[in-house]
C-alpha positions in Angstrom: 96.9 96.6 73.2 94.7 95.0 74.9 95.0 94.7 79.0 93.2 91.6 80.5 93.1 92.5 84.5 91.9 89.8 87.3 91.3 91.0 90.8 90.1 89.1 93.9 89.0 89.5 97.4 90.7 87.3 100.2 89.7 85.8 103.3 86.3 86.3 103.3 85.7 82.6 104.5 82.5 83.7 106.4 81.1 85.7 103.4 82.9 83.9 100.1 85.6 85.4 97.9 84.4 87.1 94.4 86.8 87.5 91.8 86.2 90.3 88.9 87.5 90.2 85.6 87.9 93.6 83.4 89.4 94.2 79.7 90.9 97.4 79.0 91.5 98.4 75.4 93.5 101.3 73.5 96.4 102.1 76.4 99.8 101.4 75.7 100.9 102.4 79.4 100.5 99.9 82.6 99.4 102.9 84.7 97.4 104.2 82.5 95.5 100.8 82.2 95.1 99.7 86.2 93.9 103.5 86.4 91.1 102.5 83.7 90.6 98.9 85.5 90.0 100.4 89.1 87.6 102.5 87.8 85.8 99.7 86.7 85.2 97.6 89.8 82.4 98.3 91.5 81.9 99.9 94.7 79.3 98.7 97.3 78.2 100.4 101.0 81.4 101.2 103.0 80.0 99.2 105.8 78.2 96.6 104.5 80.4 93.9 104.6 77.8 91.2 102.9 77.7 93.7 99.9 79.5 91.7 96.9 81.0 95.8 95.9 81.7 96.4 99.5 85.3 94.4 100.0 89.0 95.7 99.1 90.1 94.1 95.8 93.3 92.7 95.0 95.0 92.3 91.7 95.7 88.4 91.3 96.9 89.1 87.8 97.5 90.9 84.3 97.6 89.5 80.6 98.2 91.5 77.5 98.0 91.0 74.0 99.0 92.7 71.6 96.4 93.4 68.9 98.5 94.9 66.2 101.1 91.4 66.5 101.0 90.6 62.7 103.2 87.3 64.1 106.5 88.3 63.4 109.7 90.6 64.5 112.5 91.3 62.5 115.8 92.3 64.1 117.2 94.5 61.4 119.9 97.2 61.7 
């Protein structure tokens, strides 16, 4: 599976919002996954607040697709 995770800062007006894409591959689990994202984002100077890393993220949203769909199910009993 692969996990497709978009996080955001909010009201920033002074300093801008960023927004930070990150792809995480091979999990199955959620948890497992946002564990894996988090990691990812980067981290800037506790109090620097003009530091792009510096700012508390916030997960806007999460996609996943399903790399080993062949493109069909079959409901058999």
């Amino acid at each position: 599976m692969q996990w497709t995770f978009k996080f955001a800062t909010y009201n920033r007006r002074e300093l801008n919002d960023y927004e930070y894409t990150i792809t995480v591959e091979e999990y199955n689990s959620y948890s497992e996954a946002i564990k894996k994202a988090i990691k990812e984002l980067p981290l800037g100077e506790e109090d620097n607040p003009y530091s792009r890393a510096g700012v508390e993220w916030h997960l806007q949203s999460v996609s996943i697709e399903d790399t080993d769909y062949d493109g069909s199910y079959k409901n058999d009993k």
